[in-house]
C-alpha positions as CSV (number, residue, x, y, z in Angstrom):
1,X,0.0,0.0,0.0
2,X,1.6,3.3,-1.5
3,X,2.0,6.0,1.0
4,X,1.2,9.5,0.9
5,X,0.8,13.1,1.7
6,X,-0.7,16.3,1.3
7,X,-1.5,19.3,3.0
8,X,-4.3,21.4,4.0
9,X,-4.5,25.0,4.8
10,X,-6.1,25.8,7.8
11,X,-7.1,29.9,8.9
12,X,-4.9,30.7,12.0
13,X,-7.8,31.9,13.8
14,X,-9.7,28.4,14.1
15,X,-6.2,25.8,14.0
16,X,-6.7,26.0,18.0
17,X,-9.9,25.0,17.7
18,X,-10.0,22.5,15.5
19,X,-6.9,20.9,16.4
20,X,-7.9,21.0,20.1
21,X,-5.8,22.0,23.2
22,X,-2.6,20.4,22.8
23,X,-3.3,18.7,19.6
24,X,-5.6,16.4,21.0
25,X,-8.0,16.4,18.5
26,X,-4.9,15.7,15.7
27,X,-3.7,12.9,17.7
28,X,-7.5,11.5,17.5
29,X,-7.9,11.4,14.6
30,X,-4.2,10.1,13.2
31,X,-4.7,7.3,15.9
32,X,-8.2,6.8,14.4
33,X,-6.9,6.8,10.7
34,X,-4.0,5.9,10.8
35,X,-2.4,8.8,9.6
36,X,0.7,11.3,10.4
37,X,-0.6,15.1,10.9
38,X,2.0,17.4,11.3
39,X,0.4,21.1,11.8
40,X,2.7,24.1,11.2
41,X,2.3,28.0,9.5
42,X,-1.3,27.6,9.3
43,X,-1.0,24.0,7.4
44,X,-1.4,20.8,8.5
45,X,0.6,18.3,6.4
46,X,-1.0,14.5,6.5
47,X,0.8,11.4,5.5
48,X,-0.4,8.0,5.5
49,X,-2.3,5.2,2.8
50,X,-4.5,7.0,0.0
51,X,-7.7,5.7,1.6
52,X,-7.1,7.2,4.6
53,X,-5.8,10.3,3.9
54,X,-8.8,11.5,2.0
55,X,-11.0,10.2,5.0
56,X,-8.7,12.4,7.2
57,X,-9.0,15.1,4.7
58,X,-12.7,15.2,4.6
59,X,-13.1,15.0,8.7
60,X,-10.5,18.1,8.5
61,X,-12.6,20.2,6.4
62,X,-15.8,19.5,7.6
63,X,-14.5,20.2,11.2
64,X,-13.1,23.7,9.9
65,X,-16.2,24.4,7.9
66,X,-18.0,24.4,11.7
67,X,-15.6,25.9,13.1
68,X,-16.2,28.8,10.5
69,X,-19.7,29.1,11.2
70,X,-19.1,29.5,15.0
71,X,-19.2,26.3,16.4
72,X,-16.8,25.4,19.4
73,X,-15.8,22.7,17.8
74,X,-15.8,19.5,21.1
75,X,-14.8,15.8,21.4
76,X,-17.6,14.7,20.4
77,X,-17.8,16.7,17.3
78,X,-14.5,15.1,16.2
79,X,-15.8,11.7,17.1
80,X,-18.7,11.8,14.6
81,X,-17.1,13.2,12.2
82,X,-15.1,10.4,12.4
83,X,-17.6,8.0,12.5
84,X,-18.7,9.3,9.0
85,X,-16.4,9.4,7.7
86,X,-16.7,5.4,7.0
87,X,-20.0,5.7,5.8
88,X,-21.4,7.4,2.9
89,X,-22.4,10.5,4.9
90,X,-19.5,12.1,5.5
91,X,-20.9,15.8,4.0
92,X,-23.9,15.1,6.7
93,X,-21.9,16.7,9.5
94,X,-22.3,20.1,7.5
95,X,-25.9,19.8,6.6
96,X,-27.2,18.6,10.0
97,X,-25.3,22.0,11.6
98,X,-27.5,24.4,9.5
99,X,-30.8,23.0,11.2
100,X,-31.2,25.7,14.0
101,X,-34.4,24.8,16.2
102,X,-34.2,27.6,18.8
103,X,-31.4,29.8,20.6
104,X,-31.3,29.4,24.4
105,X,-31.8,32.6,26.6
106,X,-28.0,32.7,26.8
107,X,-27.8,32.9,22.9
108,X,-26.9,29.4,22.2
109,X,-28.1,27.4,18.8
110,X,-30.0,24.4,19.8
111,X,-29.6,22.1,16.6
112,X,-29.4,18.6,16.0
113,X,-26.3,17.0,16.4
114,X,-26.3,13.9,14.5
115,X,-28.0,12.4,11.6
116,X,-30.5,10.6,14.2
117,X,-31.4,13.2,15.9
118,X,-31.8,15.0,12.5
119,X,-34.0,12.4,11.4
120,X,-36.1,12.8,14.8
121,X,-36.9,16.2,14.6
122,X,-37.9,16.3,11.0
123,X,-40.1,13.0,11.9
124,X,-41.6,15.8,15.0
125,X,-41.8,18.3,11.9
126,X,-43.8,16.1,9.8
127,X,-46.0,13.8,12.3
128,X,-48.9,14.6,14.3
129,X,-47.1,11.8,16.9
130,X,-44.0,10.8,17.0
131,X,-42.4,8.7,19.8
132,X,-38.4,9.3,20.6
133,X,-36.8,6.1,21.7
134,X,-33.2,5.6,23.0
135,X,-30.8,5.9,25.6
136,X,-29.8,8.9,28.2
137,X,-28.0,11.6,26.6
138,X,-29.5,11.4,23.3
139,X,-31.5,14.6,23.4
140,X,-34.8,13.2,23.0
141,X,-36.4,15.4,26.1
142,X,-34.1,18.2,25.1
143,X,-34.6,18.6,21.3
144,X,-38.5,18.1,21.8
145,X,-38.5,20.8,24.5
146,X,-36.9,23.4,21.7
147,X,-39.6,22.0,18.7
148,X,-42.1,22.9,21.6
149,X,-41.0,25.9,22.7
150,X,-40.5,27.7,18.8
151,X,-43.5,26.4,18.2
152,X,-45.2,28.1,21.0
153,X,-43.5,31.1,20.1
154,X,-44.7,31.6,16.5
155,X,-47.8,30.9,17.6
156,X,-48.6,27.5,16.3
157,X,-50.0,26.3,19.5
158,X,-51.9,28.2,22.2
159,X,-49.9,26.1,25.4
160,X,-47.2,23.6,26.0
161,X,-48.1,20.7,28.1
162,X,-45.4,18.5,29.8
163,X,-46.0,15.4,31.7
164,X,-44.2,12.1,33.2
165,X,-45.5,9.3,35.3
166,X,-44.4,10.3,38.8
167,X,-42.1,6.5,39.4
168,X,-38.9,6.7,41.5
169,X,-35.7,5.5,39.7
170,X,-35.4,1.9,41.9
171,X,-35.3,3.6,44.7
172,X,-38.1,4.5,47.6
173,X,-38.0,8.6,48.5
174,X,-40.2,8.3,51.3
175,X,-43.1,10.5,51.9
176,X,-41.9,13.9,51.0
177,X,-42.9,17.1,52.8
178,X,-45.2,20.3,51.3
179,X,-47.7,20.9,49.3
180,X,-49.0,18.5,45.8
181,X,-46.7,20.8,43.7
182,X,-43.8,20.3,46.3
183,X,-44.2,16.6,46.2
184,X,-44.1,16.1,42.5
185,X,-42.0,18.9,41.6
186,X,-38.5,16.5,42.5
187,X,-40.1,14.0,39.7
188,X,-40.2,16.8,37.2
189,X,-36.9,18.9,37.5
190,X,-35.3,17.6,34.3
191,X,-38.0,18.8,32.5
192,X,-37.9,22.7,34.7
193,X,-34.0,22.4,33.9
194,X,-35.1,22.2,30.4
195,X,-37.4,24.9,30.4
196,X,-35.3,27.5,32.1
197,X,-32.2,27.3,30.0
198,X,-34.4,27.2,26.6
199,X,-36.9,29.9,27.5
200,X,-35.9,31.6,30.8
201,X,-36.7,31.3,34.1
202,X,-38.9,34.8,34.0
203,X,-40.7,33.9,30.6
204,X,-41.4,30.7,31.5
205,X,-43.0,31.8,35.4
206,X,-45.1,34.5,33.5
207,X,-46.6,31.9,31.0
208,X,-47.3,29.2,33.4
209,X,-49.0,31.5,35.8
210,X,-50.9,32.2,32.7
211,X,-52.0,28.6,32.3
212,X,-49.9,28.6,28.9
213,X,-46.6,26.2,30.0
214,X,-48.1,23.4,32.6
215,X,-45.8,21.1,34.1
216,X,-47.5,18.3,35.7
217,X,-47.6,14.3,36.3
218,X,-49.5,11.6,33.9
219,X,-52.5,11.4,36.1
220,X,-53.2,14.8,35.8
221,X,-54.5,14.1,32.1
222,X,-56.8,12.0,33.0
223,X,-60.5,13.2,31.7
224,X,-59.0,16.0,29.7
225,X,-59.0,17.0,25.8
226,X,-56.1,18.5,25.2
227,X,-56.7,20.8,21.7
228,X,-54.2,23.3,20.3
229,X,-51.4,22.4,22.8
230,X,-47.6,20.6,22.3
231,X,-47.7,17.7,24.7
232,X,-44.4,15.8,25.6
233,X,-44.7,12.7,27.4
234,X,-41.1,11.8,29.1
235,X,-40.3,8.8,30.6
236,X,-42.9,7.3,29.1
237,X,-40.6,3.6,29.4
238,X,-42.3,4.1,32.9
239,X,-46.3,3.9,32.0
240,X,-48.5,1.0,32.2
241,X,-50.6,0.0,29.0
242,X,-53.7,2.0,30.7
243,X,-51.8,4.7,30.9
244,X,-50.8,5.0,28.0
245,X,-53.8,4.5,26.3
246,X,-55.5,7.0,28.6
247,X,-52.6,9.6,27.3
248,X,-52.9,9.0,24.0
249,X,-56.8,9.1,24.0
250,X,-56.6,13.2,25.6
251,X,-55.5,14.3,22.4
252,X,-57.3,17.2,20.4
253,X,-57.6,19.0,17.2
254,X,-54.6,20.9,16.4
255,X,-52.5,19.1,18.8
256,X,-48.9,17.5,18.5
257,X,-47.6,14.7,20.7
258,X,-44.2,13.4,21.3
259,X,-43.5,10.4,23.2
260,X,-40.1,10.0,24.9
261,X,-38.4,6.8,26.7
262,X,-35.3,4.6,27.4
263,X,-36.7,0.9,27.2
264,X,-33.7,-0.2,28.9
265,X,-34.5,2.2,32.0
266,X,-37.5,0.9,32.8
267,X,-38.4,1.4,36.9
268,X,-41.6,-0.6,36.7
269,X,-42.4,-3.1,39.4
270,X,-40.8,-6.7,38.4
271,X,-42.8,-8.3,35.7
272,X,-45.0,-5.5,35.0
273,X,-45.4,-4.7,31.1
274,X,-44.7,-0.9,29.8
275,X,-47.1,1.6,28.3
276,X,-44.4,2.5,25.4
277,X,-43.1,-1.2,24.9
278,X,-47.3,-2.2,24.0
279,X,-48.1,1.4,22.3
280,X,-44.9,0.4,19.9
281,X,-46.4,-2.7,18.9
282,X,-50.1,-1.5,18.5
283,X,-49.9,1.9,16.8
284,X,-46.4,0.9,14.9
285,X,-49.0,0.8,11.2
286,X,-51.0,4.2,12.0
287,X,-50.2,6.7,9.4
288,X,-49.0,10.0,11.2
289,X,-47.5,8.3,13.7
290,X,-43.5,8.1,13.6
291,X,-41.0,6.1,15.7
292,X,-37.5,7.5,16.3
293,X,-34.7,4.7,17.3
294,X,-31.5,7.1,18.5
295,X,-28.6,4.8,19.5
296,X,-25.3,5.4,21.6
297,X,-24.2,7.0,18.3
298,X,-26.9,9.6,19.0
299,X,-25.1,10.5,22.8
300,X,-24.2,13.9,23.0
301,X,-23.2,14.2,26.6
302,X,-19.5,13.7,27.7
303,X,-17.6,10.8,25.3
304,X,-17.8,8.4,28.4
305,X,-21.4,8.5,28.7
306,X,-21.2,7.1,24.8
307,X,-19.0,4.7,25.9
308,X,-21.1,4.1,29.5
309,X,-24.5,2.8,26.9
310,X,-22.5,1.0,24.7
311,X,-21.0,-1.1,27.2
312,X,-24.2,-1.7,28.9
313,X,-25.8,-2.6,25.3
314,X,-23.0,-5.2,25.1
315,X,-23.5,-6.3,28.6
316,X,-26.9,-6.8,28.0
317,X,-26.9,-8.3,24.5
318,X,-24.6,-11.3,25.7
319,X,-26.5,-11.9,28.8
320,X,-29.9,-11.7,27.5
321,X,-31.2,-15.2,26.7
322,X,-32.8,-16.3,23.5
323,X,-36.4,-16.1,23.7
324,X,-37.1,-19.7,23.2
325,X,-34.2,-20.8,25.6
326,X,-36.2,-18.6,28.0
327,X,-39.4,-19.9,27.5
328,X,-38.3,-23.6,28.2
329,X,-36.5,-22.7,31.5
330,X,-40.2,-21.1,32.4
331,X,-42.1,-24.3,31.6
332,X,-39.6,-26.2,33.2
C-alpha cells in the first residue's frame, strides 16, 4: 500500500480549535486513521495510505467548515465526524449544523447534532405523533422541549403541556414534605431544567401562571381533551398500558404529541409490562405516527457517557437469553 501526503490550509484563527488543546483532536484522529498530521504556518501536512488520507482530509474540512460558522468545535464533534467518515455521509456533519431549532436565553443554537437526531426532529416536523426512543444523553427530552417551545413562540400552539408518570428510579423517597406541587415537583426537574435554560426562568413563570406552560404528572391528564397544545410525554418507558392508552386518547384537534423513553430504563415493578413497549407494537402501522430509534451514536453528553450505553448494550446483549431458551427454562 503506496503512501502519501498532502497538505491542507487551515485559517490561523480556528487551527486552536479545531486541532484541540494540545493537539488532542490531531492525535484522534491520526490514531483513528491511521495517519501522520504534522500542523505548522497555518497547514497541516498529513501522510499516511491513499484511503485514509482522503478520509482524514474530509473529517478536516468539515470540522473547519463548523468551526467557520461559530461552532466550538468538542470531542464529540470530532468523534462523529469520524464515524462518518466510513459511511457514505461524511458531508452530513455540514448539513445537520444548519438546522437551527431555537437559541437558548443565553444565545446558544440548539440544533441537531447527529444524523438521528436529524432524522427525529424532521419525523416531529412532519407527524402529528411521533415517539423518541433511546438511551440517556441522546437529546430526546431536550430537542423536543426546543420544537415545543418555537413552536409556542410563533404561535402555532396556544400552550405547552409536559407530563411524566411520577415513578422513583429503583429507589423508595419516602413521603416527602409540602404541598401537591412540592411533592411532584423532584419528579419533574429535568423537565424545569429544560425549560429555564431554553426559554428563561422569568418567561417561562409568566406563561405558566398564565396557564400557557403546565408542568405536571400523567395522572393529571386523565378526563381532559387537550386541543391546540404541544404535549411531551417523558419517561414514558415508565407507564402501564392504561396509561398509556388514557394519554394517547386526551388528544385534540390541532394538537402535536411526542413520546419519549429509554426501554432499557425501565423502573416498573418486576414483571409488570410498559405503556411505550405495548403502544410500539399496537400503533407501529398508524399513518401520522413516527417512531424515532436514537442509539449510543446519537449520545451527546460527555464521550464516556457514549462509551457508558455502549457497554451496557454489550453487557446486555450477551446476557440476555434467547427467547425460546427462555421460554423452556419457564415451563420447566
Amino acid at each position: 500500500m503506496s503512501v502519501i501526503e498532502t497538505m491542507i490550509d487551515i485559517p490561523a484563527e480556528h487551527e486552536r480549535n479545531v486541532c484541540g488543546q494540545f493537539d488532542t483532536y490531531l492525535k484522534k484522529i491520526e490514531r483513528t486513521l491511521h495517519v501522520t498530521m504534522i500542523a505548522r504556518d497555518g497547514e497541516i501536512k498529513i501522510i499516511g495510505p491513499e484511503k485514509t488520507i482522503g478520509q482524514a482530509k474530509s473529517v478536516f474540512n468539515n470540522l473547519i467548515e463548523l468551526s467557520k460558522r461559530g461552532n466550538t468545535i468538542t470531542e464529540q464533534n470530532v468523534d462523529y465526524a469520524l464515524s462518518l467518515s466510513f459511511t457514505e455521509n461524511d458531508g452530513q456533519i455540514l448539513e445537520i449544523d444548519k438546522d437551527i431549532i431555537c437559541r437558548t436565553i443565553s444565545g446558544k443554537p440548539v440544533k441537531p447534532k447527529t444524523l438521528g437526531q436529524k432524522y427525529y426532529v424532521d419525523a416531529i416536523r412532519k407527524k402529528m405523533i411521533v415517539f423518541g426512543i433511546g438511551p440517556a444523553g441522546t437529546g430526546k427530552t431536550y430537542l423536543a422541549m426546543a420544537m415545543a417551545i418555537q413552536a409556542f413562540k410563533n404561535g402555532e400552539v396556544g400552550r405547552i403541556i409536559l407530563t411524566r408518570p411520577a415513578i422513583e428510579a429503583g429507589e423508595k423517597l419516602g413521603f416527602l414534605p409540602g404541598d401537591l406541587q412540592s411533592k411532584i415537583d423532584p419528579y419533574l426537574r429535568p423537565l424545569y431544567d429544560a425549560l429555564y435554560q431554553i426559554m428563561g426562568a422569568e418567561s417561562y413563570l409568566h406563561n405558566s401562571e398564565k396557564g400557557l406552560i403546565e408542568v405536571a404528572p400523567l395522572a393529571y391528564m386523565r378526563g381532559r381533551t387537550l386541543d391546540n397544545a404541544y404535549i411531551i410525554l417523558d419517561e414514558a418507558q415508565n407507564t402501564t398500558p392504561a396509561q398509556m392508552k388514557m394519554f394517547l386518547t386526551r388528544i385534540g384537534f390541532g394538537s402535536k404529541v411526542i413520546i419519549t423513553g429509554d426501554q432499557t430504563q425501565k423502573d416498573l415493578p418486576g414483571g409488570a409490562v410498559s405503556g411505550l413497549d405495548t403502544a410500539l407494537k399496537v400503533l407501529k402501522r398508524i399513518d401520522d405516527i413516527g417512531c424515532c430509534y436514537l442509539t449510543s451514536s446519537d449520545v451527546v453528553r460527555h464521550p464516556l457517557v457514549q462509551k457508558i450505553v455502549q457497554a451496557y448494550e454489550t453487557y446486555e446483549q450477551k446476557n440476555t437469553p434467547p427467547a425460546g431458551r427462555r421460554r423452556i427454562r419457564e415451563r420447566n
